[in-house]
One Martini backbone bead per residue (centre of mass of N, CA, C, O) as a GRO file, in nm:
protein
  273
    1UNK     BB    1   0.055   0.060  -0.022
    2UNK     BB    2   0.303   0.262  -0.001
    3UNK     BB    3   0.374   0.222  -0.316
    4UNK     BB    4   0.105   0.378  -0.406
    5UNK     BB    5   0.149   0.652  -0.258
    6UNK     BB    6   0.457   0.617  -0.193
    7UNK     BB    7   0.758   0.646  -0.222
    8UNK     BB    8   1.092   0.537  -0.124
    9UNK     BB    9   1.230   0.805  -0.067
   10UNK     BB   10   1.047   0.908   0.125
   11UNK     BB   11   1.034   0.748   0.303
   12UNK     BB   12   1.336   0.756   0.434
   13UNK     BB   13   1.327   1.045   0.494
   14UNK     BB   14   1.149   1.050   0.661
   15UNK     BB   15   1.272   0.855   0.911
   16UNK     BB   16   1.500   1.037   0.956
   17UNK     BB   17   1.354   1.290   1.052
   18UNK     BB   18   1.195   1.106   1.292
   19UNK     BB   19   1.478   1.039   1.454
   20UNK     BB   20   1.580   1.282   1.504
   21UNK     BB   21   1.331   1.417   1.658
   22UNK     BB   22   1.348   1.206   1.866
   23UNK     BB   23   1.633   1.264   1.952
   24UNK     BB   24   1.574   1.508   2.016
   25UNK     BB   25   1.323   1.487   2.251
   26UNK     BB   26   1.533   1.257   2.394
   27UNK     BB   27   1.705   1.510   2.510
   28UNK     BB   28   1.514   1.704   2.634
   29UNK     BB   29   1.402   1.509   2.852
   30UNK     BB   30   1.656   1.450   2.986
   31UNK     BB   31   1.726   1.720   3.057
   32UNK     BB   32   1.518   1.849   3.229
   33UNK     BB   33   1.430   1.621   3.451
   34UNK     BB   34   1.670   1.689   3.637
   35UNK     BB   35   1.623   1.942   3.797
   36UNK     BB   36   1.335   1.814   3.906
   37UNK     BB   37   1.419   1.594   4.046
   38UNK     BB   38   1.601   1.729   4.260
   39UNK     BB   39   1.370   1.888   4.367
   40UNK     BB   40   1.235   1.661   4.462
   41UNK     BB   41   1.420   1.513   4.654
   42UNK     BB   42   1.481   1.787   4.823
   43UNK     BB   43   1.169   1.817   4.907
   44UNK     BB   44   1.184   1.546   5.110
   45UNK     BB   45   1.438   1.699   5.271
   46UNK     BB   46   1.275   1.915   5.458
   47UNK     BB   47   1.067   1.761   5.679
   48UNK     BB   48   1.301   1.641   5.813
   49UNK     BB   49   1.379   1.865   5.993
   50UNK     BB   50   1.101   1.880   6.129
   51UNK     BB   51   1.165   1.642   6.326
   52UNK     BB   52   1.403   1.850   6.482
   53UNK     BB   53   1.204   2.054   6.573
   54UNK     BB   54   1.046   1.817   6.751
   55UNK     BB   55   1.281   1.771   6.896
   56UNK     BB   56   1.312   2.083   6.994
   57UNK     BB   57   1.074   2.088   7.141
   58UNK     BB   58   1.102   1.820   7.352
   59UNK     BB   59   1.366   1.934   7.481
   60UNK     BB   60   1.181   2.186   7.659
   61UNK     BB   61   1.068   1.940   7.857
   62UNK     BB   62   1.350   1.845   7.943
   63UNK     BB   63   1.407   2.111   8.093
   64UNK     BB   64   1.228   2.176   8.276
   65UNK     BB   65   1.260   1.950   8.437
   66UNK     BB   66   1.563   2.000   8.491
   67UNK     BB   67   1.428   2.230   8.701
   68UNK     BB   68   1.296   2.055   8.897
   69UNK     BB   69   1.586   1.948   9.028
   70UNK     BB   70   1.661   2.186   9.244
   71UNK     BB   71   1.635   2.068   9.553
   72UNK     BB   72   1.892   1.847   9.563
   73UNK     BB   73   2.065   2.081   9.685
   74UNK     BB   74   2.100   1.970   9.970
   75UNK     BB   75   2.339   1.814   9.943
   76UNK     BB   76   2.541   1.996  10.057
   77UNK     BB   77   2.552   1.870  10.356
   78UNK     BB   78   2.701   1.603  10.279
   79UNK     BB   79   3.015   1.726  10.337
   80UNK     BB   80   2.940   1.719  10.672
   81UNK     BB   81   2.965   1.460  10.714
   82UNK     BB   82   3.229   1.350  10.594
   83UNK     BB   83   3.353   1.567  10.830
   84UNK     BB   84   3.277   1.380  11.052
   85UNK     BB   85   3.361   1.050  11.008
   86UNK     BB   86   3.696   1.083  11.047
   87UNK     BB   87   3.677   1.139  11.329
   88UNK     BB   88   3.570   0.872  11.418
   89UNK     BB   89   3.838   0.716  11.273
   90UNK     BB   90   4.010   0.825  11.464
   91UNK     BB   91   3.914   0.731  11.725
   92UNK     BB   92   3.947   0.444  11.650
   93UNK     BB   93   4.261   0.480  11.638
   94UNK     BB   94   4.274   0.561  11.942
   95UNK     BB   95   4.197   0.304  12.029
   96UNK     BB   96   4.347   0.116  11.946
   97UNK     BB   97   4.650   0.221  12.044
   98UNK     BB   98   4.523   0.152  12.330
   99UNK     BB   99   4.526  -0.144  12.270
  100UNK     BB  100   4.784  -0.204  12.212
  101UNK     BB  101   4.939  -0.082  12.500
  102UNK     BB  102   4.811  -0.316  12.663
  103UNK     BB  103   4.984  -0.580  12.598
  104UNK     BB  104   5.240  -0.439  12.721
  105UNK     BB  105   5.169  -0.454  12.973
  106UNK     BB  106   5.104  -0.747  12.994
  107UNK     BB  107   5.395  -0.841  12.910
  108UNK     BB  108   5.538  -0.709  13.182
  109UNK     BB  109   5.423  -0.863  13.408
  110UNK     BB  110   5.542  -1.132  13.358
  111UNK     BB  111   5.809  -1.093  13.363
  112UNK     BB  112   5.837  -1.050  13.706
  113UNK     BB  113   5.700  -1.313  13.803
  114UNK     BB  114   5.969  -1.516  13.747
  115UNK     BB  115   6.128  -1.336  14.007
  116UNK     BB  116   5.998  -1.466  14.281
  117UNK     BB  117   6.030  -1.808  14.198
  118UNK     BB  118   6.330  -1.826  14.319
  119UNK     BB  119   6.306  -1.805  14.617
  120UNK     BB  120   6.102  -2.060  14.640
  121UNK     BB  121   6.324  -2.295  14.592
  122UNK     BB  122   6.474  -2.315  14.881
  123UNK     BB  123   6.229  -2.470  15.034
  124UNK     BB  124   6.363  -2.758  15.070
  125UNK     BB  125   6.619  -2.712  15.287
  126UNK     BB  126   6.415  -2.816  15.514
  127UNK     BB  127   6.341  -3.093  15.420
  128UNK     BB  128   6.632  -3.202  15.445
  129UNK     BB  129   6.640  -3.164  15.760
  130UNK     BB  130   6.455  -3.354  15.830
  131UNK     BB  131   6.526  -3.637  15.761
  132UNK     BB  132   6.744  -3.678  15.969
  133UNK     BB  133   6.571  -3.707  16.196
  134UNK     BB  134   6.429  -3.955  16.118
  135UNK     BB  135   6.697  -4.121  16.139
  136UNK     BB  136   6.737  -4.137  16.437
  137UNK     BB  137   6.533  -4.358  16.434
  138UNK     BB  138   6.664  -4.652  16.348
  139UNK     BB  139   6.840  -4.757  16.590
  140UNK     BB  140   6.598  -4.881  16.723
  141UNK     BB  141   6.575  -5.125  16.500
  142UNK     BB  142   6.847  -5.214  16.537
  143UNK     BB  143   6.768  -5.348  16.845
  144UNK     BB  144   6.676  -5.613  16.771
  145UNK     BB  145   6.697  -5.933  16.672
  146UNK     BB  146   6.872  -6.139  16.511
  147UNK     BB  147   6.871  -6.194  16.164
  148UNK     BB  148   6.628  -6.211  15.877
  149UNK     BB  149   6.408  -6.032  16.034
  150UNK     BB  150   6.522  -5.772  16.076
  151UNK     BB  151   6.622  -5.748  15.776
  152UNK     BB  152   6.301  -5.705  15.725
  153UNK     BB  153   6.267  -5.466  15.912
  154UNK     BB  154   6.505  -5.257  15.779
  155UNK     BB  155   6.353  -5.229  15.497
  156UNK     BB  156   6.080  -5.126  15.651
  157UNK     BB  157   6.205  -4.843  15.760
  158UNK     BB  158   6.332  -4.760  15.493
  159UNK     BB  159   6.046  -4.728  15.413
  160UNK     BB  160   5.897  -4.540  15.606
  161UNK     BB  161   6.016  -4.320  15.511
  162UNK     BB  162   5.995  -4.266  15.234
  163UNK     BB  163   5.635  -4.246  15.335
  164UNK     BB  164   5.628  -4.050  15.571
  165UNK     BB  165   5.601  -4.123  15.888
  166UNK     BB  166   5.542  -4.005  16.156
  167UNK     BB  167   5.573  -4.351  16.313
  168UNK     BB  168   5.750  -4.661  16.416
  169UNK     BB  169   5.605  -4.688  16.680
  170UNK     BB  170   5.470  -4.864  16.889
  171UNK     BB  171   5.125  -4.841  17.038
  172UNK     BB  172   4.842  -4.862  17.230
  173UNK     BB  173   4.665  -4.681  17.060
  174UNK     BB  174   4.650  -4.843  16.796
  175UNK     BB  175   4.478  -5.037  16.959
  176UNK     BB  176   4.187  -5.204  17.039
  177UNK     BB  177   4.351  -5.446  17.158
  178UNK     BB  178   4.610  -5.404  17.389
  179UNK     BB  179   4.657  -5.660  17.562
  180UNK     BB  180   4.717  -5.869  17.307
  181UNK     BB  181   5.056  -5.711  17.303
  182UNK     BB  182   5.050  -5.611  17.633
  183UNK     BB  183   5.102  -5.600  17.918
  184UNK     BB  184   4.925  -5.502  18.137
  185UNK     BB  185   5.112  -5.423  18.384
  186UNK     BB  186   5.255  -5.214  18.152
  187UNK     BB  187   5.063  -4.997  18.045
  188UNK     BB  188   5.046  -4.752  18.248
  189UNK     BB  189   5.386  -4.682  18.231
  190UNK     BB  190   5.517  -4.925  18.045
  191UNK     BB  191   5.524  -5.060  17.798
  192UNK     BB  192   5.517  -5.420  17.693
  193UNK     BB  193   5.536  -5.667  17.512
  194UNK     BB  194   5.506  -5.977  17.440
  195UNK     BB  195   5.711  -6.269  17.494
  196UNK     BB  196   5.566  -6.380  17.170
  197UNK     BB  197   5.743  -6.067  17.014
  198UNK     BB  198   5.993  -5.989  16.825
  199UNK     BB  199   5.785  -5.759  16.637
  200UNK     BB  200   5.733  -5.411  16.590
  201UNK     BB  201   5.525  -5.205  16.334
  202UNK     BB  202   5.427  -4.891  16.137
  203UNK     BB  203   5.249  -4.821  15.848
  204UNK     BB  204   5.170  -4.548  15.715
  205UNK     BB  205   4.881  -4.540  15.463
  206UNK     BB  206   4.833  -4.892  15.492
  207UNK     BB  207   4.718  -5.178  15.405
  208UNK     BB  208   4.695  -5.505  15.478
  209UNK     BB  209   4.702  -5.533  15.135
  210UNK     BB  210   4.941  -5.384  15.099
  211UNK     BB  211   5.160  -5.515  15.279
  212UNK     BB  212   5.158  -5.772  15.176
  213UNK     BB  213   5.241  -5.729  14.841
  214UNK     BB  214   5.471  -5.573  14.940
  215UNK     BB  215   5.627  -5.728  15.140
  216UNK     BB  216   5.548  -6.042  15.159
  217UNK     BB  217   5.588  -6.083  14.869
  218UNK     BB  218   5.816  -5.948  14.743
  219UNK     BB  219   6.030  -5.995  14.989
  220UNK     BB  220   5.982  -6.260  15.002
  221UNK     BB  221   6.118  -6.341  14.734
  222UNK     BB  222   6.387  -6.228  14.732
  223UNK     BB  223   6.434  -6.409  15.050
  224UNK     BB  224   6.299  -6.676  15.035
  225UNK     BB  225   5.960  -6.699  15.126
  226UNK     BB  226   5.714  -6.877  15.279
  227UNK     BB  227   5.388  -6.802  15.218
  228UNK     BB  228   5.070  -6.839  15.467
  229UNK     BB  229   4.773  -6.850  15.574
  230UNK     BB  230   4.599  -6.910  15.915
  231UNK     BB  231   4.463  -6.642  16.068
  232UNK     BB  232   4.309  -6.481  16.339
  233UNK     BB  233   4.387  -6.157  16.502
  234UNK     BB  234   4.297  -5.880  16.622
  235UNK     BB  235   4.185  -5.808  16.312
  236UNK     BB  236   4.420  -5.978  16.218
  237UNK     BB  237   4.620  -6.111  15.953
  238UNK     BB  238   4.812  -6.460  15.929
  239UNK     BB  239   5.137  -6.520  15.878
  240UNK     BB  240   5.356  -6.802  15.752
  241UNK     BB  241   5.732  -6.796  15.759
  242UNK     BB  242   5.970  -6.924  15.569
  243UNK     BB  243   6.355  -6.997  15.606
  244UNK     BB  244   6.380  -7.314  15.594
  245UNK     BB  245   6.370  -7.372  15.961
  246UNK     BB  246   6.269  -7.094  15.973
  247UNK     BB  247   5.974  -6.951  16.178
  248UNK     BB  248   5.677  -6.698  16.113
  249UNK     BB  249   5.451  -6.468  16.212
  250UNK     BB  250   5.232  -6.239  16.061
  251UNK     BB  251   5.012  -5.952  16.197
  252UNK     BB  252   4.808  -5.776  16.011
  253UNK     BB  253   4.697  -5.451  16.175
  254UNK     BB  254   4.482  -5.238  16.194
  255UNK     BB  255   4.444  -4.934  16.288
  256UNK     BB  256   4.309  -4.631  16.398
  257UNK     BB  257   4.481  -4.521  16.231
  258UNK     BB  258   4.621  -4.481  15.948
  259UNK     BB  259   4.713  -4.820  15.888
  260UNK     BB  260   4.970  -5.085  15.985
  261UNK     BB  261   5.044  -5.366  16.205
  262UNK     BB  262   5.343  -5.539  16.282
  263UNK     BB  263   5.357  -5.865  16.371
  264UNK     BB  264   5.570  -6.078  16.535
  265UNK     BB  265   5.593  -6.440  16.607
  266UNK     BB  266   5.666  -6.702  16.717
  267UNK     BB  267   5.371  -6.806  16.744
  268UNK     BB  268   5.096  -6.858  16.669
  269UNK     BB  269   4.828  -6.627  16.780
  270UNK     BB  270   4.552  -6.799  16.750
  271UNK     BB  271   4.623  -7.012  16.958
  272UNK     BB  272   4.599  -6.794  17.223
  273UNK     BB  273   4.248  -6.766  17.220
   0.00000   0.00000   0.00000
C-alpha cells in the first residue's frame, strides 16, 4: 500500500526525519527532567528537619523538667557529714592505739612474775633438814634381835621413812585390844610387848593388803620366803613365814590410825585365843 501512495525515496527521508526529530525530543527530556527530579529529592529531604524541630520542641520539656530537680541542692549538707565520719575514724584509731599499748603492759607484767618464783626455791632446803630427823628412828629398829627377820624389819623402816610415816613405833593407842600385844602390868607406866613378839612396827597410810603384796609378797620372794595364811588375831590376818628351817608369824593389824601395824609372833598367835 505504501508503494502505491509514497516512493521509496520519500519513505526513507520520513524515517531520517522521524528518528532525528525523536532522537532530538529524548534529549530535551533527558536534559530538563534532572533539575525537576533533583527538586523533587531536595523537597522530600525539607521535612526531614522538621522532625528534628520536633524534637527540639521536646528538648525544652526535658529542660523544664530539670529545672525542676532543683530541691536536690540541698545535699550541699553532705560533706558536712563527710568531714564528721573521719573523725569517728581517727577516734577509733586511737582506741586502737590505746588497745594496742594494752596488751604490752600485759607482757611487761608476766616478765616480773618468774623473779618472785626463784626465791621460793631454797624452800626444799627446811625439807633436807627433816629427813635426817627421821633416820635417828632407826637406831631403835636396829636394836632388834638378829637374824633374817630383823633384816627385813630394817628394810621395812627404811621403806617407812621413804613414805614419810609419822612414827614407827607401836604404841597402846594404836590398837582396838592393846592388852592383845602388851603385857597388862606394863600398860599404865612403860608398855611393853608380849614375850612371844620378836618384833612390831607401823606403817602409816597403807592397808593390810597393801602390806601384804608390798612387803610379805615382794620381798618376801626376793628373800625366799615361803608365806601362807594361818587365821585371823584382833581383826588382824595372821601369815606363816618359813625360811628354811625358821618360821615366823606375821600378824598384819589395821590401826586406830590410818596404817598397818606388823607383829612378828614366835608361834601363831591364833592358837593363843
Amino acid at each position: 500500500m505504501t508503494n502505491l501512495f509514497y516512493p521509496k525515496d520519500r519513505l526513507q527521508g520520513w524515517y531520517v526525519s522521524m528518528l532525528l526529530v525523536s532522537l532530538g525530543v529524548h534529549a530535551v527530556v533527558l536534559v530538563l527532567p534532572l533539575p525537576q527530579q533533583s527538586q523533587q529529592q531536595s523537597q522530600p529531604l525539607q521535612p526531614e528537619p522538621k522532625t528534628v524541630k520536633i524534637t527540639s520542641l521536646v528538648a525544652p520539656q526535658q529542660s523544664s523538667t530539670a529545672t525542676r530537680p532543683v530541691p536536690p541542692r540541698k545535699p550541699v549538707a553532705q560533706p558536712v557529714q563527710s568531714s564528721v565520719q573521719p573523725k569517728q575514724k581517727q577516734v577509733a584509731q586511737t582506741k586502737t592505739t590505746e588497745r594496742v599499748q594494752l596488751p604490752i603492759q600485759a607482757i611487761a607484767t608476766p616478765l616480773s612474775t618468774p623473779s618472785p618464783t626463784r626465791p621460793a626455791t631454797p624452800t626444799p632446803s627446811p625439807n633436807s633438814n627433816q629427813v635426817p630427823a627421821k633416820q635417828e628412828t632407826t637406831p631403835t629398829l636396829q636394836t632388834a634381835a638378829p637374824g633374817s627377820v630383823t633384816q627385813l624389819f630394817g628394810d621395812l623402816a627404811s621403806r617407812d621413812r621413804r613414805s614419810e610415816s609419822s612414827d614407827i613405833s607401836v604404841t597402846p593407842n594404836l590398837f582396838t585390844n592393846p592388852d592383845l600385844f602388851f603385857e597388862l602390868a606394863s600398860l599404865p607406866a612403860q608398855p611393853q610387848l608380849k614375850p612371844e613378839i620378836l618384833r612390831a612396827t607401823w606403817i602409816a597410810a597403807k592397808t593390810p593388803t597393801q602390806v601384804y603384796v608390798e612387803i610379805l609378797v615382794v620381798q618376801g620372794q626376793s628373800n625366799n620366803f615361803q608365806v601362807s595364811e594361818r587365821g585371823i588375831y584382833s581383826e588382824g590376818t595372821v601369815y606363816e613365814v618359813k625360811q628354811g628351817e625358821n618360821t615366823w608369824y606375821f600378824n598384819l593389824v589395821p590401826t586406830r590410825q590410818e596404817g598397818t601395824a606388823i607383829v612378828v609372833w614366835k608361834r601363831d598367835p591364833s592358837t593363843l585365843l
